[in-house]
C-alpha positions as CSV (number, residue, x, y, z in Angstrom):
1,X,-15.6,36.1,7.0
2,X,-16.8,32.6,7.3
3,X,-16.7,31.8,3.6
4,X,-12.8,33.1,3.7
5,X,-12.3,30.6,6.7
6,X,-14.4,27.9,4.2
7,X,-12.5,28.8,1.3
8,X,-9.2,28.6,3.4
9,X,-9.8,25.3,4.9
10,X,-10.6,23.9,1.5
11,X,-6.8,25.3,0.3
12,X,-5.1,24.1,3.1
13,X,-6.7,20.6,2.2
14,X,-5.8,20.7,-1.2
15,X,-2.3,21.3,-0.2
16,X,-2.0,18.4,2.5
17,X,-4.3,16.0,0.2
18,X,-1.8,16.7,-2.6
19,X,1.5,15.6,-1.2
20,X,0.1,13.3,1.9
21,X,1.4,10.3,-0.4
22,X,4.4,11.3,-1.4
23,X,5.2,9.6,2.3
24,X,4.8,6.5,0.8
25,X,8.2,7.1,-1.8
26,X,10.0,7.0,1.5
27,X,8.2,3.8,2.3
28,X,9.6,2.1,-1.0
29,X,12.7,3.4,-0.8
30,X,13.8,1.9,2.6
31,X,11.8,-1.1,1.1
32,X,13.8,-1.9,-1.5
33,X,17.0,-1.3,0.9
34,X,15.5,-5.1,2.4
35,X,16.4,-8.3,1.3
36,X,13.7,-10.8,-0.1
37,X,14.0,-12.3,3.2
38,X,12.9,-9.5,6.0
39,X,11.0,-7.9,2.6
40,X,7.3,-8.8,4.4
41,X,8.3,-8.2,8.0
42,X,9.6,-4.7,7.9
43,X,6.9,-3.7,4.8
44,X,4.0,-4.7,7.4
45,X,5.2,-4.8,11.2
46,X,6.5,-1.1,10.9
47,X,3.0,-0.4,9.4
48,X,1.4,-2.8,12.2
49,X,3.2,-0.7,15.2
50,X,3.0,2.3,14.2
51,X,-0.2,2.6,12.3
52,X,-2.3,0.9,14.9
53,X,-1.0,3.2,17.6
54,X,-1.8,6.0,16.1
55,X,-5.2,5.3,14.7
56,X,-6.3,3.7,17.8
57,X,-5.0,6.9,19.4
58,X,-7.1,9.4,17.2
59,X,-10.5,9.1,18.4
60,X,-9.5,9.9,22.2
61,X,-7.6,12.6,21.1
62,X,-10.3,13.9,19.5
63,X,-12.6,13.6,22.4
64,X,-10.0,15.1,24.9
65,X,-9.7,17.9,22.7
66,X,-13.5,18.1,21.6
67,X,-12.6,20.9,18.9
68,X,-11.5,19.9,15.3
69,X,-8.9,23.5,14.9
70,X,-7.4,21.8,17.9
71,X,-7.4,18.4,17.1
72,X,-5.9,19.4,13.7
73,X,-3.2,21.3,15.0
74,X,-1.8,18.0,17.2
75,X,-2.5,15.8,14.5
76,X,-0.5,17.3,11.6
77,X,2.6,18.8,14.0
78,X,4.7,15.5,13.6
79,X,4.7,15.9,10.1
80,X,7.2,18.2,10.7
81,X,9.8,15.6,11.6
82,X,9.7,14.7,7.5
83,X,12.3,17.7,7.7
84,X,15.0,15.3,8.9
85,X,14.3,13.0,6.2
86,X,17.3,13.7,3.6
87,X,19.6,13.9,6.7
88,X,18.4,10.2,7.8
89,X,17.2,8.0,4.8
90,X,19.7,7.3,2.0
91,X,18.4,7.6,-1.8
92,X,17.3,4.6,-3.5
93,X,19.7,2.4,-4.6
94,X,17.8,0.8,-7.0
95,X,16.9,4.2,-8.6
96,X,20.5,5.9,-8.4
97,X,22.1,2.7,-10.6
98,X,18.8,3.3,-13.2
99,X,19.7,6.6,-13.5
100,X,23.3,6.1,-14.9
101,X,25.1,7.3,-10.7
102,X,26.3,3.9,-10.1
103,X,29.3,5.2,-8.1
104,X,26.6,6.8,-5.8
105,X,24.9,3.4,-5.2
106,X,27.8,2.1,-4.6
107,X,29.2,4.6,-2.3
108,X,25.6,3.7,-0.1
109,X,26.0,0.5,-0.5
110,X,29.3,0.6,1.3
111,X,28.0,2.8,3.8
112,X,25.2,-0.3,5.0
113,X,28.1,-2.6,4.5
114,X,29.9,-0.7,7.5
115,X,26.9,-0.7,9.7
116,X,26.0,-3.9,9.3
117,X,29.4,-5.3,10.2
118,X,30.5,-7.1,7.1
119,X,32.5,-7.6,4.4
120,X,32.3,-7.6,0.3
121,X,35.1,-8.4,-2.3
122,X,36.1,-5.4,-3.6
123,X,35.3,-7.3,-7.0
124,X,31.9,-7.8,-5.9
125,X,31.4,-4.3,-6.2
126,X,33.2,-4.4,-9.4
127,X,31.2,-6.8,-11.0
128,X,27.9,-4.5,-10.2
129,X,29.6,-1.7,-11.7
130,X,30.3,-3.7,-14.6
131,X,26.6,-5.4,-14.5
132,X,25.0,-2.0,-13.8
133,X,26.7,-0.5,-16.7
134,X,26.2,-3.0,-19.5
135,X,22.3,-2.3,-18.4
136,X,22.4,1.5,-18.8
137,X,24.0,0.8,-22.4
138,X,21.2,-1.6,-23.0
139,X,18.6,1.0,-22.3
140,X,20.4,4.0,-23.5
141,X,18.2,4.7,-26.2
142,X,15.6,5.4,-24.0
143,X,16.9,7.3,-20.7
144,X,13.3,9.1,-20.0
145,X,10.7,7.0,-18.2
146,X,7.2,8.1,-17.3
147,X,4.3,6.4,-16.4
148,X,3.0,5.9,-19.6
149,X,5.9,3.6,-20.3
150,X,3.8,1.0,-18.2
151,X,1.3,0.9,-20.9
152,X,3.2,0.3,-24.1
153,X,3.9,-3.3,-23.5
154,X,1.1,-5.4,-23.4
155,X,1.9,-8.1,-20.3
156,X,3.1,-4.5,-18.3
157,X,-0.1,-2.9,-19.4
158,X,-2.3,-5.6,-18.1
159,X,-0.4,-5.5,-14.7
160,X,-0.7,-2.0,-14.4
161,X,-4.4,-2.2,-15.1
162,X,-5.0,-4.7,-12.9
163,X,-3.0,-3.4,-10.2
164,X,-5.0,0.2,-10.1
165,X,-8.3,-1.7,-10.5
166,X,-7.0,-3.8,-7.1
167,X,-6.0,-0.7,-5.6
168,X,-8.9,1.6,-6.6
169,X,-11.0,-1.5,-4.6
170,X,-9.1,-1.9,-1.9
171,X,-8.9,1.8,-1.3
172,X,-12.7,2.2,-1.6
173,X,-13.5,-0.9,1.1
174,X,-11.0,0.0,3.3
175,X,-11.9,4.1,3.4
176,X,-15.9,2.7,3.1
177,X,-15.2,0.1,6.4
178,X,-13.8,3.3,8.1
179,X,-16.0,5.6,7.6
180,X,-19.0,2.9,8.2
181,X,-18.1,2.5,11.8
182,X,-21.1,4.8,13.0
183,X,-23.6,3.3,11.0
184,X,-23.1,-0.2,13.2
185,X,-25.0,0.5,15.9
186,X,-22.5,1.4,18.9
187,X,-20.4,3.9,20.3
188,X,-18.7,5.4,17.7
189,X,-15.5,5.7,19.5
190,X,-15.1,2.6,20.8
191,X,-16.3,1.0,17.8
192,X,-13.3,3.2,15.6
193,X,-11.0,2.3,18.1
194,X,-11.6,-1.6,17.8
195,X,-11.7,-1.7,14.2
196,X,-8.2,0.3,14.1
197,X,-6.5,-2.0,16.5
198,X,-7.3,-5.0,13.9
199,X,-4.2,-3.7,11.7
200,X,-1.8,-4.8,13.9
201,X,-3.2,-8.8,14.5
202,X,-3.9,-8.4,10.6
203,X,-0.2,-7.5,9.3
204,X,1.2,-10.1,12.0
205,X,-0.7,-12.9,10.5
206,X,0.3,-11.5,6.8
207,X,3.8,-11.2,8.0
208,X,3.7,-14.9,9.2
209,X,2.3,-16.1,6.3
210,X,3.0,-14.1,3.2
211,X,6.4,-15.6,2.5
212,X,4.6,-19.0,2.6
213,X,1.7,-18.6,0.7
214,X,2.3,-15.8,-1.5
215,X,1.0,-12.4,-2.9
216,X,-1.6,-13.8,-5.4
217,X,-3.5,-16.3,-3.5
218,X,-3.2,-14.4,-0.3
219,X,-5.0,-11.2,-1.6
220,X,-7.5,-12.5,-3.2
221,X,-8.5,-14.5,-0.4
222,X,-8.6,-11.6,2.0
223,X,-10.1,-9.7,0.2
224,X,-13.3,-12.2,-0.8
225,X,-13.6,-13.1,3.0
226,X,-13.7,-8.5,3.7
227,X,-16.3,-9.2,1.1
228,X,-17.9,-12.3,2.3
229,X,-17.8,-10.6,6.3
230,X,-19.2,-7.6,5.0
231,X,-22.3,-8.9,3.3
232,X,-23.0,-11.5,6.6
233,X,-23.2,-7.9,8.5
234,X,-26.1,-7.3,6.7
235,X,-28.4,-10.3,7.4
236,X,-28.0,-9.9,11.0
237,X,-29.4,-7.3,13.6
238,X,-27.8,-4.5,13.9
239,X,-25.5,-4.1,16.9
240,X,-22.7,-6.1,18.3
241,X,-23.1,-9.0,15.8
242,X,-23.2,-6.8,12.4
243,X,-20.6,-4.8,14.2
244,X,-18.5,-7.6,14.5
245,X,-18.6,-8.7,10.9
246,X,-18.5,-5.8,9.8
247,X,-14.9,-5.1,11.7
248,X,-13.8,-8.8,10.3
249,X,-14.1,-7.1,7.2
250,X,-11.9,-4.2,8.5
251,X,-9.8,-7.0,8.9
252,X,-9.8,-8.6,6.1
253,X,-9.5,-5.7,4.3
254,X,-6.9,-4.4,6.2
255,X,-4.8,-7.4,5.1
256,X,-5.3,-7.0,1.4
257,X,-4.5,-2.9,1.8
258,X,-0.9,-3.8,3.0
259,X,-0.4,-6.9,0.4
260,X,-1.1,-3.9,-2.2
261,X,1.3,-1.5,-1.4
262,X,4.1,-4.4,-1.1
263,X,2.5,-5.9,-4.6
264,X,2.5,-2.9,-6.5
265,X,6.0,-2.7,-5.8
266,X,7.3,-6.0,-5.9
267,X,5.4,-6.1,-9.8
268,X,6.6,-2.2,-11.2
269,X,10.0,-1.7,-12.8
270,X,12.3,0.0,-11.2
271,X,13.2,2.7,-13.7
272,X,8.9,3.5,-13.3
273,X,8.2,2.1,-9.9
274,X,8.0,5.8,-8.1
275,X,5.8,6.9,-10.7
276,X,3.9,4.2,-11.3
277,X,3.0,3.6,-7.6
278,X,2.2,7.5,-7.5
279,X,-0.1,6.7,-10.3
280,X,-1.8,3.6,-8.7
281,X,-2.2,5.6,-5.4
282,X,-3.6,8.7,-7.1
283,X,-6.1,6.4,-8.6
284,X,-7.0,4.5,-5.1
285,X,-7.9,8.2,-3.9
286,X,-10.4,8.9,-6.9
287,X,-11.8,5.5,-5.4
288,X,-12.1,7.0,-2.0
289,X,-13.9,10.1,-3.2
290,X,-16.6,8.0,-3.7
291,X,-16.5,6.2,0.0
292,X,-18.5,9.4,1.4
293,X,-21.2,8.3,-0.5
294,X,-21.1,4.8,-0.4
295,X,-21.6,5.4,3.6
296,X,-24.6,7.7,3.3
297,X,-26.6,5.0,1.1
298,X,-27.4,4.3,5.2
299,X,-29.8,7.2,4.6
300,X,-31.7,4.7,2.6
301,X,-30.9,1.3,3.8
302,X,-28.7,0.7,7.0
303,X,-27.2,-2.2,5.3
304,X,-26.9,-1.0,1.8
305,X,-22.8,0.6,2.6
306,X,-21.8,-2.8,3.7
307,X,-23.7,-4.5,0.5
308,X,-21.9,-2.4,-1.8
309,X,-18.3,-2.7,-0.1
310,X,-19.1,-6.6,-0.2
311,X,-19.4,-6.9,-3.6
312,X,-16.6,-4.5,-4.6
313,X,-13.9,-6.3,-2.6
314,X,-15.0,-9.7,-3.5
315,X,-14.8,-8.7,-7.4
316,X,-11.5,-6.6,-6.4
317,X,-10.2,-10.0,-4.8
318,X,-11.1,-12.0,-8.4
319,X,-9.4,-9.8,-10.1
320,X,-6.3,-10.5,-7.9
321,X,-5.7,-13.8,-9.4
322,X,-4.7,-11.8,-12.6
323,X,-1.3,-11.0,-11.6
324,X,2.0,-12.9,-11.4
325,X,3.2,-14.2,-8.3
326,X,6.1,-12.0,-6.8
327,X,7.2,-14.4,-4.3
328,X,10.9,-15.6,-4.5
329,X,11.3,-13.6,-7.6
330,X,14.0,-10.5,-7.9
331,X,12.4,-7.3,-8.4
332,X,12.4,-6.5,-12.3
333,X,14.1,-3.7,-12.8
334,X,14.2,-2.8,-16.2
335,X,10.5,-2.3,-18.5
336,X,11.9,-5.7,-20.3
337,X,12.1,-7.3,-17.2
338,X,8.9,-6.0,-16.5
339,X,7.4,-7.1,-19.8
340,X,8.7,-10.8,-19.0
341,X,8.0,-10.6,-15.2
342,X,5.6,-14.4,-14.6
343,X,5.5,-15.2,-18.0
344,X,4.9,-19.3,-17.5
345,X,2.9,-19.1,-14.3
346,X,-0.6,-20.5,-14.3
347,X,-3.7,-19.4,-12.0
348,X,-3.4,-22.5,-9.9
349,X,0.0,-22.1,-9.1
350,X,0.4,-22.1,-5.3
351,X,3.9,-21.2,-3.8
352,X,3.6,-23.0,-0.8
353,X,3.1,-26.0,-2.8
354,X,5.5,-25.9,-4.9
355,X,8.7,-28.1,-4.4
């Protein structure tokens, strides 16, 4: 009977673990409804609010409840609010014009024209059409796009490498850093709930300062520092001061997570974004299968977990300065304007220098 339970347990797991992300298309799509100029505050301040709550809400709930069926069952019951979804959240765009239903995106596009109180020249919309449809007879000999379009160009290929490199780094520090907190030498639940509320002091100080120093820069930086906090925690005792490195890292790290999933898709086409985000995320969760046992290295050393996610995000922060700068470009939306996305930018290019 209890292998059944086991075996059933392990299903149900499957099952959640295999379309937990697709969240994160709903995510991008009301992303891409923003303009460049609210782009960074709704991508991390709804992430900030909500996130933060929530974590720092888990580990009480679980010690009210003190049984995991339980705590399971309240956990997972507002995922059933995802039913409303289609009734709520208007399809992409962005993805409708790509796929040839431009009166569709256009028909949307009046709709947030009413509730945002303004008004666009009927030849506005007329001139999209127009623009929209010379595109779709520019790439109508290829109307099928998969992922494996991203690596059949060289620039794209190098960006999508990169990117799941980043990602598959970022992943594994920030899921290592979480499931560290009880090798740092204090109450496990107030230590978890500390190192959750640093997302929301983390994605304020990105939303202030993304849009004026960039994605590049900014990521590679913040990731180094999870890096450079992480390895400090080691040469100190253990207890409140390598706890409190270690959860600078958490915040570090917690900045470069949500610099990712705006990066990824401020850099991937349109006509591949969904997949090729899908792709990037499935890879940052092979990452994190390997988080379990970065943690139980503690079994060996006490400070050989943070070691390890020290040197992974500082060479996941390197690798950073690979990619174009997104900031104050227009989403590419086609694999050409993908291909050609930062060609002409050099590594030393800062935005918030530049005139």
């Amino acid at each position: 009977m209890h292998y059944l339970i086991d075996y059933a347990y392990l299903i149900c797991s499957l099952t959640i673990g295999s379309f937990f992300k697709v969240c994160m298309v709903l995510f991008f799509a009301v992303l891409e409804y923003v303009g460049p100029k609210w782009r960074t505050f709704v991508a991390n301040m709804s992430i900030a609010i909500f996130f933060t709550i929530a974590s720092c809400s888990l580990p009480w709930i679980a010690y009210y409840l003190g049984d995991w069926k339980m705590f399971t069952i309240v956990t997972s019951a507002p995922l059933c609010l995802a039913i409303l979804t289609p009734f709520i959240v208007p399809e992409s765009a962005r993805w409708l014009v790509s796929q040839g239903k431009i009166e569709k995106a256009i028909k949307i596009l009046k709709k947030f024209e009413k509730i945002n109180g303004k008004d666009v020249s009927p030849q506005i919309y007329k001139d999209f059409s127009e623009s929209c449809a010379k595109i779709q007879e520019e790439e109508a000999q290829s109307q099928s796009y998969s992922v494996l379009d991203l690596f059949r160009t060289p620039r794209l290929r190098k960006i999508t490498i990169v990117l799941v490199l980043i990602w598959m780094a970022i992943s594994l520090v920030f899921d290592g850093h979480v499931r560290n907190v009880g090798s740092l030498g204090l109450d496990i639940f107030f230590t978890f709930t500390v190192a959750a509320a640093t997302e929301f002091p983390a994605d304020t100080l990105l939303t202030l300062t993304l849009d004026r120093w960039g994605r590049r820069w900014l990521a590679c930086g913040t990731m180094v520092f999870s890096g450079v906090f992480s390895l400090l925690a080691t040469v100190v005792p253990v207890g409140v001061y390598s706890a409190t490195l270690a959860i600078l890292g958490r915040f570090a790290v917690n900045i470069s997570y949500n610099i990712g999933l705006q990066y990824a898709a401020e850099l991937l086409p349109t006509v591949v974004r969904a997949q090729g985000i899908a792709f990037i995320h499935i890879m940052g969760y092979v990452a994190s299968i390997v988080a379990p046992f970065v943690v139980y290295l503690s079994n060996i050393a006490i400070s050989l977990p943070l070691v390890v996610l020290g040197i992974i995000g500082i060479i996941g922060g390197l690798l950073s300065l690979f990619l174009p700068e997104t900031l104050n470009h227009e989403l590419p939306q086609t694999l050409a304007d993908g291909e050609d996305f930062g060609r002409g930018q050099r590594i030393w290019d800062f935005p918030c220098c530049n005139k």
